[in-house]
N, C-alpha and C positions, 0 to 999 in steps of 0.2 A: 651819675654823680658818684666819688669817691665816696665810699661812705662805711658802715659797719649795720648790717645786717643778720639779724640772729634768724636763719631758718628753722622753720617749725612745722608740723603738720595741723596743715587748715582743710576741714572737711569741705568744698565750695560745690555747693548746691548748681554750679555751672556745670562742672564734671561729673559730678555723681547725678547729678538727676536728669545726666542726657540722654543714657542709655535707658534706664527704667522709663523714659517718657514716650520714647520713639518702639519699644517692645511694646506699649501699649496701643498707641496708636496705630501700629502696623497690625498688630492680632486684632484689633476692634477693628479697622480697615477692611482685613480679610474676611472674617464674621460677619461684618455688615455687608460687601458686597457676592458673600457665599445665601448671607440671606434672600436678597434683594432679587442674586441671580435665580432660586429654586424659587420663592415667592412667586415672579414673572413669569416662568415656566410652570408654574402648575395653575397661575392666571391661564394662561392658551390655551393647556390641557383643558383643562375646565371648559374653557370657550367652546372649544372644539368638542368638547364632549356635549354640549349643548344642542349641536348643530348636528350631532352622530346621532343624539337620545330623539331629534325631531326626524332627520331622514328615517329611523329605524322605524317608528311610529307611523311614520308618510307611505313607508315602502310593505307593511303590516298590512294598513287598512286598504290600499292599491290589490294587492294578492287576496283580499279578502272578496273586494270587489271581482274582480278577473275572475276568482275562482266558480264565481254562479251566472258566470256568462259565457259557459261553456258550449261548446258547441256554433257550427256554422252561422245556423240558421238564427242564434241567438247575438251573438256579436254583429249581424251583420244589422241588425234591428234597434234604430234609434229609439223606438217608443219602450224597448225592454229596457234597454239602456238610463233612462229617463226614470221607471221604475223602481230601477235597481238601486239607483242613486239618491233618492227621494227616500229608498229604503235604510240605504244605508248612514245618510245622514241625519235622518231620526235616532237611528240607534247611535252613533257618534256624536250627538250634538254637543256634546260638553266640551271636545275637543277638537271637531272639526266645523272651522269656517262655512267651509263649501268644498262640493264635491263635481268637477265637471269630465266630459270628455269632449274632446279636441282634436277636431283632423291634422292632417300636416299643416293648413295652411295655417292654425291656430283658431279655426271656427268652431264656436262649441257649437256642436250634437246636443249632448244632452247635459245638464246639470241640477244641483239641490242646493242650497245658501244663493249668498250674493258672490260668484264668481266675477272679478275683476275681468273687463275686457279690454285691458292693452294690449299691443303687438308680444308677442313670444318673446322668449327671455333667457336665462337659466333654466335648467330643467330641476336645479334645489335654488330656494332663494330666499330671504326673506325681505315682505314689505312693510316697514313698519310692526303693528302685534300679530300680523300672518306670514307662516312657514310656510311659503308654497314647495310642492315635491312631485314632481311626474315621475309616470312609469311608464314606457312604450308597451304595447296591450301585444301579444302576443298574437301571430298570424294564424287565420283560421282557412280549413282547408275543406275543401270541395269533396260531393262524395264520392269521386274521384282522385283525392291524395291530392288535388292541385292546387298549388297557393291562391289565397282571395287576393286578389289586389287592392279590392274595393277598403278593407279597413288597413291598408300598407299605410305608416306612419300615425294610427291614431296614438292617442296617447292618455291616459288617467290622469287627472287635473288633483291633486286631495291640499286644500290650504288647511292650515294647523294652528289653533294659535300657539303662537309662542308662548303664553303665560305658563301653558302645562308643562315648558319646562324651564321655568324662572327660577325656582330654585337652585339649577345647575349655576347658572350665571350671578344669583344673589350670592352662591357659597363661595364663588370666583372673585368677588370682589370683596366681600369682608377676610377673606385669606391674605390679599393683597393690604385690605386696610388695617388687618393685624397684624402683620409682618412688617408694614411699614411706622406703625406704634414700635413696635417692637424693635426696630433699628434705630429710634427717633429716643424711647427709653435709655437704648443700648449707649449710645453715643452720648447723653447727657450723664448718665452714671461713670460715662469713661473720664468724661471731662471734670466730673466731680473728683474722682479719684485719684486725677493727674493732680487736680488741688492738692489735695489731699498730702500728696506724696510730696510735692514740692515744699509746704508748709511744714511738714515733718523732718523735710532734708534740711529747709533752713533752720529749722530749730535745732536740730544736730550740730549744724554749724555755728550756729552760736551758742549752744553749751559746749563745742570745740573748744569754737575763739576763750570762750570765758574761763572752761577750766583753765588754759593756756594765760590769760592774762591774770588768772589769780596765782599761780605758780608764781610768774615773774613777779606779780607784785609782793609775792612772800620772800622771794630771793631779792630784790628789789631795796624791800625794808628791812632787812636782815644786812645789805651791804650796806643802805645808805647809812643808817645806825653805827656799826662801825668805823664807815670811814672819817664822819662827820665830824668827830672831836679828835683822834690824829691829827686831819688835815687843818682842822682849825687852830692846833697850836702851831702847826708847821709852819702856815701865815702868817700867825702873828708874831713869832721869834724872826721870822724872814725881814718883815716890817721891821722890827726892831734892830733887829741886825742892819739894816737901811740908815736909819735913822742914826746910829752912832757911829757910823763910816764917812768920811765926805764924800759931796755928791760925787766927786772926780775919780773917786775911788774906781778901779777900774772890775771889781766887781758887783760894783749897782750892778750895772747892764745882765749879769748873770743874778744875782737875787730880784731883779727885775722881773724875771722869766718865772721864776719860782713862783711868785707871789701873781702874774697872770693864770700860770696854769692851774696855783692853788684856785682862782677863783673859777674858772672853768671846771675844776672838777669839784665845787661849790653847787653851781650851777648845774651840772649833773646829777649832785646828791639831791639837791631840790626836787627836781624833773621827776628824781626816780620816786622820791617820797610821793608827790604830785598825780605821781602815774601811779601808787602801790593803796593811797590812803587819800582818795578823791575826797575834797572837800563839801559840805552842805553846803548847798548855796543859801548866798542871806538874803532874801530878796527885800528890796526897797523902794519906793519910789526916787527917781532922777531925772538929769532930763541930758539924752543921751547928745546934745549937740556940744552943752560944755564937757563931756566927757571925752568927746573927738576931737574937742580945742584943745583940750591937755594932753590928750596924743600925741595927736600934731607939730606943740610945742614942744615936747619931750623930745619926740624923733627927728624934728626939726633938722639940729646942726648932726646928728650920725647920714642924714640922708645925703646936706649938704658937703660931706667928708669925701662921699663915696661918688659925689658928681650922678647925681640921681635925683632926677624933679620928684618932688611928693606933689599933687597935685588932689585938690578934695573940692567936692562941688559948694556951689554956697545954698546952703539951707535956706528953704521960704520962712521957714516958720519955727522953734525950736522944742522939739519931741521927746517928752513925758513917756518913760516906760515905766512900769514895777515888774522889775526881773533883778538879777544879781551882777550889780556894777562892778564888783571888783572880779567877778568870774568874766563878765563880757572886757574889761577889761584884759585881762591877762588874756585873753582869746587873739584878741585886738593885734597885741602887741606880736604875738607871736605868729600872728597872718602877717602882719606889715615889716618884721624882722625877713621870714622866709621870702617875701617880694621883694623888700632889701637887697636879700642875696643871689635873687634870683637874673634881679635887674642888672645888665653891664654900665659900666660909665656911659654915660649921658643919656640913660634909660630914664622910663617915668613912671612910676607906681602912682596910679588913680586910685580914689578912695568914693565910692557915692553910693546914695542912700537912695532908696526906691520904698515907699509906702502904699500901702492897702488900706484904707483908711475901715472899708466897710468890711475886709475880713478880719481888721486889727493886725496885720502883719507887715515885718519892717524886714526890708532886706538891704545887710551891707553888702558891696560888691566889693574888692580888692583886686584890681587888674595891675601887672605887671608887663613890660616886654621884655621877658627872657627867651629862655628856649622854648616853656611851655612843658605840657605831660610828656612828650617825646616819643608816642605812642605807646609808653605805659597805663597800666591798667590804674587809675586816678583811685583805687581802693585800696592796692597797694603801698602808696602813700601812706595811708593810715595806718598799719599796720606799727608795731612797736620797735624801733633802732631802725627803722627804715629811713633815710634821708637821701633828699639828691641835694644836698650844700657838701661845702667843703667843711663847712663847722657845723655844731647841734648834736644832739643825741639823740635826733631821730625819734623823742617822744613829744616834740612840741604838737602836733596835729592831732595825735592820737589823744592828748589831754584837751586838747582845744577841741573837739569831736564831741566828748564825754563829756565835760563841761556845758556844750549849747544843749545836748542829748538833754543832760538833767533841766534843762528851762523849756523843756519841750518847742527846742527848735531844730534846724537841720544846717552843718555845715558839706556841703560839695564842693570839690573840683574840677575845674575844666577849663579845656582850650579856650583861649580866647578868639575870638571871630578877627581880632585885627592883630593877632599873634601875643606868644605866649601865655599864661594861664589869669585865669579866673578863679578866684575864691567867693566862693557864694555864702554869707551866714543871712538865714531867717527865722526870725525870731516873734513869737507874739511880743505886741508891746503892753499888754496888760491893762490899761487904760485907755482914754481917749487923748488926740492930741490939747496941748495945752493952750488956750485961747487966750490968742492974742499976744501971743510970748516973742520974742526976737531972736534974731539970726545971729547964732555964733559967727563971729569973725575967723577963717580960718586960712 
C-alpha cells in the first residue's frame, strides 16, 4: 500500500537472538555428545578391565597350581591332582568357586568346590556370579625327553566369583550414571539460559521500541501544538470565506479542498497528540451491545457509499463490561474504518462477538475481504506511519494496540481463512453477563 513510512532502528529479538541461540545449542550439542561419547568409552574400558582383572586372577591361581605339579610322575596322577586342588581351594576360598581338572573330552579328573558339569564352552566365561577361566596344563615328558600323551589336552578348571571384582563394573556404571546427570544438568542449564537470553533480547527490544516511540511522541507533541491553532484559523477563515461567496462561485470547489484537507490534517494532529499523550482510561460499566448498535448506525450510510455490506451477528443476550467505553470505542472505529478501506466494492466487513463466559473473556472479530496481510509481517502493521490504505497516518492501529494494552486485552492480525484479514480484539469483560437483558438490534 502507498503509504509513508518513517524507518527506524527496532532491535527484533527474531535477528538478534538467532545466532546467540543456535552458538549455544551447537556448543552444548557438542559438549554433550563429546561427553556421552568418552562416558561410553571408558563404560567398556571398565567392562573390559573387569573381565582382564578376573582372567589375570584365573590365570595367577592356574600357574600357581601347575607349578606344584611338577614333574612326570606327578601330573600324570589324578589322586595328587585331587590333593592339590582341595589344597588350593582352601587357601583360595574367598575367591575361588571351585577348582577342577578336565581331560579333552571335558571330564573332570579331579576337583575342590561345586564345579559345574555342562559340555565345554569357552575357555574365559562368565555364568552368572562365576568367572570361569582355563589353562591348558603344560606337557609332561618321559624320562626319556618323550611327550606324555596321556595328559595331551588336560586342562585347569579355576571358577571365580565375580563379586571380587564388582567394584570394576560398580565404578563403570556410576561414571556412566554421572556423566549422564551431568549431560541431563548441562542441557537444562542451557535451556535455562536460552530463556534467559531471549527474555533479555526482548526486553532490549522494547526499551528500543520505547525509547523510539517516546522521541516521536515528543516531536509528535511539539508538532501537533504548533500546527493546531494556524491550521485552525486557516479553516475557519476558509469556512468563512465560503460562506460570503455564492455557492456558484467558482472557487467554492477550490476553498472546498482547503477546508477537507484542513480537516485531515485536524485529524493527523489528533492521532499524533493521541499516539504522544495516550489517555487514562475511565473505566465504567456498559453494556457493549448498545455500544456496537451506535457503531453500526454511525458507520452505516459511509459503508453503504462505498458499496460494502457491514454485516454483525445478532447477539443472544446483551453483554455488560466495566472497561473503558469511549477507548473500546475509538478502537472500534478505527478497526472498522481500516476494513472499510480495505474492503473493494461489493465486499463485506463481518463484525461478531465470541465470549468465554467462565474465563470472563470477550473476543470482537473484524473480518474483511480485501487483500489481507499480503505476506507481510502483521507486526509491522503496528508499527508508527506504517499503513497499507491510501489514507491515514498510519497511527490508527498503533493507538488502538495501546489503548486495548492498557485494559489488559490483546489486539492481533491475521489472514483470514476465507480471504483477507482478521482483526482479533480480546478483552476481559470485568463482570458477569447481564441477566436476562435483550438483543441489540443491529
Amino acid at each position: 500500500m502507498v503509504g509513508t513510512e518513517l524507518e527506524k532502528p527496532v532491535i527484533s529479538r527474531k535477528t538478534i537472538g538467532l545466532i546467540p541461540n543456535r552458538v549455544i545449542v551447537i556448543s552444548v550439542g557438542v559438549v554433550c555428545l563429546g561427553l556421552m561419547g568418552s562416558a561410553i568409552f571408558s563404560f567398556m574400558t571398565l567392562l573390559r578391565l573387569h573381565d582382564l582383572y578376573l582372567s589375570n586372577r584365573g590365570a595367577e591361581i592356574a600357574r600357581s597350581v601347575e607349578s606344584q605339579a611338577r614333574g612326570g610322575s606327578r601330573r600324570r596322577n589324578p589322586e595328587f591332582w585331587q590333593s592339590l586342588m582341595e589344597e588350593k581351594y582352601a587357601a583360595n576360598g574367598d575367591v575361588v568357586a571351585y577348582l577342577a581338572l578336565v581331560d579333552r573330552s571335558g571330564q573332570i579328573l579331579a576337583s575342590a568346590g561345586n564345579p559345574p558339569t555342562e559340555p565345554d564352552g569357552e575357555d574365559a566365561s562368565e555364568d552368572g556370579d562365576v568367572y570361569r577361566f582355563e589353562q591348558v596344563v603344560g606337557r609332561a615328558r618321559s624320562d626319556r625327553g618323550e611327550e606324555n600323551a596321556l595328559i595331551a589336552g588336560w586342562r585347569i578348571r579355576v571358577g571365580l566369583f565375580s563379586s571380587d571384582a564388582e567394584f570394576i563394573r560398580r565404578q563403570a556404571w556410576i561414571l556412566l550414571a554421572v556423566t549422564g546427570s551431568a549431560v541431563v544438568v548441562l542441557v537444562v542449564i542451557s535451556l535455562y539460559l536460552i530463556r534467559i537470553l531471549n527474555r533479555f533480547l526482548e526486553l532490549k527490544m522494547h526499551e528500543s521500541a520505547e525509547a523510539h516511540l517516546k522521541s516521536l511522541g515528543i516531536m509528535a507533541a511539539s508538532l501537533a501544538h504548533e500546527i493546531r491553532n494556524p491550521l485552525g484559523s486557516m479553516k475557519g477563515l476558509t469556512q468563512l470565506a465560503q460562506e460570503e461567496l455564492p455557492r456558484e462561485h467558482e472557487t467554492q470547489s477550490h476553498l472546498s479542498t482547503v477546508v477537507s484537507e484542513a480537516e485531515r490534517l485536524e485529524r493527523l494532529v489528533s492521532d499524533l497528540l493521541d499516539f504522544a499523550r495516550p489517555k487514562e482510561p475511565q473505566i465504567s460499566e456498559f453494556n457493549l451491545g448498545n455500544l456496537l448498535a451506535d457503531i453500526h448506525a454511525m458507520l452505516r450510510p459511509r459503508f453503504a457509499a462505498s458499496d460494502v455490506a457491514f454485516q454483525c451477528d445478532d447477539f443472544g443476550s446483551s453483554i455488560a463490561m466495566k472497561s473503558d467505553a469511549a477507548g473500546i470505542r475509538q478502537v472500534l472505529l478505527n478497526v472498522l474504518m481500516n476494513a472499510l478501506d480495505a474492503a473493494p466494492a461489493g465486499g463485506i466487513v463481518t463484525l461478531r462477538i465470541l465470549q468465554d463466559e467462565c474465563a470472563g473473556i470477550i473476543t470482537i472479530q473484524v473480518d474483511d475481504t480485501g487483500l489481507g496481510l499480503g505476506g507481510r509481517d502483521a507486526e509491522d502493521l503496528f508499527e508508527p506511519f506504517v499503513t497499507t490504505g491510501t489514507r491515514g497516518t498510519g497511527l490508527g492501529l498503533t493507538i488502538s494496540r495501546k489503548i486495548i494494552e492498557s485494559l489488559k486485552g490483546t489486539l492481533t492480525l491475521t489472514d483470514n481463512p476465507q480471504g483477507g484479514m482478521r482483526c482479533a480484539i480480546q478483552l476481559p469483560t470485568g463482570r458477569e453477563e447481564i441477566p436476562g437483558g435483550s438483543s441489540p438490534m443491529l
